[in-house]
C-alpha positions in Angstrom: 76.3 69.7 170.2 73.0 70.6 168.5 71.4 74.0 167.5 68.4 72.8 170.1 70.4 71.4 172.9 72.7 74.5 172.5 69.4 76.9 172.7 68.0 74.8 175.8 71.9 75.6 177.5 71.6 79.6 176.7 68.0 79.3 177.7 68.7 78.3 180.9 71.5 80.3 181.8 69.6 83.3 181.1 67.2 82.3 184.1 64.2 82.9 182.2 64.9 86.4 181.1 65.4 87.5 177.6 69.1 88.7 176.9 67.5 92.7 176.5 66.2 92.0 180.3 69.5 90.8 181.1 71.6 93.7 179.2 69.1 96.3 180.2 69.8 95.7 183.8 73.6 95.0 183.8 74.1 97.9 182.0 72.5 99.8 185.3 74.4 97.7 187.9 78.2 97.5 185.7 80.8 99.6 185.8 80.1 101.9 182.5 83.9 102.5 182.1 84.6 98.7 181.7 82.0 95.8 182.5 84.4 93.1 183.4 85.5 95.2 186.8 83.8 93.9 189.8 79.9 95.4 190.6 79.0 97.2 193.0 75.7 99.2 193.0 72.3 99.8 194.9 69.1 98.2 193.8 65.7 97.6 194.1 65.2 94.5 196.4 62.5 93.7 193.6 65.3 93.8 190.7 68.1 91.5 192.4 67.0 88.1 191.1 67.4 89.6 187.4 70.1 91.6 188.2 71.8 88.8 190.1 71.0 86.5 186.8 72.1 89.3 184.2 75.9 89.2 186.6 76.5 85.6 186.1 75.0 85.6 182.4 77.7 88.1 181.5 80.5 87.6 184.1 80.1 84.1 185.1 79.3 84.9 188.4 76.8 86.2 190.4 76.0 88.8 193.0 75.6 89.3 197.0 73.5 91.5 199.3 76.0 93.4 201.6 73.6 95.4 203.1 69.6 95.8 203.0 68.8 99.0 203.7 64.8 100.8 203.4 64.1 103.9 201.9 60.3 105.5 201.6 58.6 102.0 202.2 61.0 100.1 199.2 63.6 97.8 200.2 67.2 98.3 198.7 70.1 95.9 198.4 73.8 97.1 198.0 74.9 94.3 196.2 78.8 93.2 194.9 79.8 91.1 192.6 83.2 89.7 191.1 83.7 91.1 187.7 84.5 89.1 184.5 88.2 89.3 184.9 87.7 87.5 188.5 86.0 84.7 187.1 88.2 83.8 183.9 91.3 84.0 186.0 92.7 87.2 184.7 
């Protein structure tokens, strides 16, 4: 495979978003003790498309809404996603 086919496959993967949005955001929505357990956090209905992009960018999946939930105006979304481990079979 070439360098520019290989950068059009990472490009697209990464939904758009640079690899800091997509690090910058996992890193709020992994576990901080080891980022290949499954996810399960809180966020910002406004966030979930990155953050549902930054899950399967780094775990090969990506994430559900379980609940929606409204606090002061905002829409929330507890979300849940297989881990790394899940998704490579371990």
């Amino acid at each position: 495979m070439d360098k520019a086919t290989m950068q059009k496959l990472m490009d697209d993967a990464r939904g758009g978003y640079t690899r800091d949005q997509l690090q910058d955001i996992f890193d709020e929505v992994c576990d901080p003790d080891n980022w290949k357990e499954c996810i399960q956090a809180v966020i910002p209905a406004s966030d979930f498309d990155l953050a549902d992009k930054a899950v399967c960018y780094f775990t090969g999946g990506g994430l559900e809404i379980v609940k929606e939930m409204e606090h002061d105006g905002e829409i929330f979304y507890d979300v849940f996603g297989h881990g790394y481990y899940v998704h490579i079979g371990a």
